[in-house]
C-alpha positions, 0 to 999 in steps of 0.5 A: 703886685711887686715888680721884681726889681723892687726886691731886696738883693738877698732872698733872705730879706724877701719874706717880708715882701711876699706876704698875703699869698702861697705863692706867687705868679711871675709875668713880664717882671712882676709877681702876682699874688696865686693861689693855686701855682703851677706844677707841671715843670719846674725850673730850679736854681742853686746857690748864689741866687738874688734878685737879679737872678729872679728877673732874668729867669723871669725873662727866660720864662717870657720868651718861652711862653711859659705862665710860672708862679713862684713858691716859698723858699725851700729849707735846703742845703744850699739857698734855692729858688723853685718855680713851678711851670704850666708845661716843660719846654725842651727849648728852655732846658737847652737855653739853661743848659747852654747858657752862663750863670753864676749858679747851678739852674736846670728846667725839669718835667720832674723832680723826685721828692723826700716826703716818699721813699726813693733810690739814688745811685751814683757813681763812685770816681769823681762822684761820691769820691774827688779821684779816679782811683785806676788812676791813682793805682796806676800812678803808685805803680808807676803807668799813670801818665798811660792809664790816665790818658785812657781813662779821660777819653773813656770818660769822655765817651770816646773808647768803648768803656769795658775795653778801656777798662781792661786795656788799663787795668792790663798796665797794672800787671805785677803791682803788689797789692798794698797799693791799693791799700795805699789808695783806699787809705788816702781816698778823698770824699767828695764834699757833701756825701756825708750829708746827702747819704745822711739825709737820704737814709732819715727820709727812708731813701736807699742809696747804692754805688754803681761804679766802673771802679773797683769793690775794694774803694766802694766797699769802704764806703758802703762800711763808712757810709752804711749803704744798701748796696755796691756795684764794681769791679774785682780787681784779680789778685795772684797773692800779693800782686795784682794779675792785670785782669779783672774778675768777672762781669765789667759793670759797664754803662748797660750794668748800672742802667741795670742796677738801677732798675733792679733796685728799683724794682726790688725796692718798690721804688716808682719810677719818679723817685728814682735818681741817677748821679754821675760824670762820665759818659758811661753814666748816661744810660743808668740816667736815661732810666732814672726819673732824674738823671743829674751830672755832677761835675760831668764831662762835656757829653755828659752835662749835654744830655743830663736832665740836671747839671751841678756845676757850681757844687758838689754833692751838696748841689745834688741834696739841695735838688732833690729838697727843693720840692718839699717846698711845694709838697708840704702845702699843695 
């Protein structure tokens, strides 16, 4: 028995304490020596992790009623605690949700694993890149202040998406093109895609963008990045201005839902190993049909509803969730 307050601070320095067993279970503070964990549900935490962090999972784990076993630290992107549940409690996942902490901590009845082939789709504005790129057009072109207040409120899930869109890309009339250029020139990453696209390709994952963004910023990802597939929307262009519509159907909330779906289907990919990232409201129902939804730093509507919230990360946050359960899968 090890009582958790007796743990080194940095998890670093507790290999050399836990030994003599796989894994270990957690009760009233202590940690047991088990042999066989519990995996039924997980409760993860990413980032600044210690001791103290462990004691007051442990004491939310209590208070649930749940019997929970600790496994060894996974080899992750960022450092990482997994624990393994006897069963998933919507009331724990509310309280992480809701609660303080100074990392990234969710409660899931799932994860995805990178020993078996997946797909992940993401957004693309303020998910793979740090911009609203309708934003930044508008404000080259000299409507920002106008296009960004409707895009806010869109994202926030208060105007419906599709009218919003074309509402704002209406305001672009008349503005000359190479501005988009301009945008695509100056489009900043988010931090991590690199390497999450990177990781996910060696495991054998597909990755695409669904976006309510435009083909001109994705496609320059899919060409950086090597991805399997892009889904946006085509801005309409009459020679060297754009004509303030777009062309074709909007990839709206219901069409990313659809693109995950198809893509799964066409890729055999089983429903647990499908993922779904994004910040907006119009993201929820692509996450709502994904194995694991996870918002990344998501509107309000959105962290609410998202099985998983990186908050305190970028996408390196989304590579360490999805790394953690090699932990587990490597030995049981």
């Amino acid at each position: 028995m090890i009582r958790i307050s007796s743990l080194p601070s940095h998890p670093a320095e507790w290999a050399a304490h836990l030994t003599g067993s796989p894994a270990w279970a957690i009760s009233a503070g202590q940690l047991l020596p088990q042999s066989e964990p519990h995996k039924s549900a997980w409760l993860v935490a990413i980032g600044a992790i210690d001791a103290a962090l462990l004691d007051l999972l442990a004491s939310e784990l209590a208070a649930a009623g749940l019997a929970a076993s600790l496994y060894p630290l996974p080899d992750s992107q960022l450092p990482a605690l997994l624990i393994g549940c006897e069963r998933f409690s919507p009331e724990l996942a509310e309280r992480l949700r809701t609660g303080t902490w100074p990392c990234d901590v969710c409660h899931l009845a799932a994860l995805p694993t990178l020993c078996e082939p997946g797909l992940l789709v993401m957004d693309m504005d303020s998910t793979a890149i740090r911009i609203e790129c309708i934003d930044e057009i508008a404000r080259l072109a000299g409507v920002g202040e106008q296009v960004a207040a409707v895009t806010a409120a869109a994202m926030q899930g208060k105007l419906e998406f599709a009218d919003s869109l074309r509402n704002r890309v209406a305001l672009l009339a008349n503005a000359q093109v190479t501005i988009l250029d301009q945008v695509a020139a100056a489009m900043p990453w988010m931090p991590g895609l690199v390497e999450l696209v990177g990781a996910l390709r060696k495991a054998g994952w597909k990755v695409a963008i669904a976006s309510g963004g435009f083909t001109r910023f994705a496609g320059e990802l899919q060409r950086a990045l090597g991805l399997d597939a892009i889904f946006a929307n085509e801005l309409e262009m009459d020679g060297d201005h754009l004509t303030g519509r777009v062309a074709g159907r909007i990839v709206d909330a219901a069409v990313k839902a659809e693109v995950l779906t198809a893509l799964g289907e066409q890729y055999a990919i089983p429903h647990a190993q499908r993922v779904a990232v994004g910040d907006g409201a119009n993201d929820l129902k692509m996450m709502a049909v994904a194995g694991l939804g996870i918002a990344i730093h998501a509107k309000p509507v959105v962290q609410a509803q998202a099985p998983a919230s990186i908050k305190h990360h970028d996408l390196d946050g989304v590579l360490t969730l999805l790394q953690v359960s090699q932990a587990a899968a490597t030995r049981w």
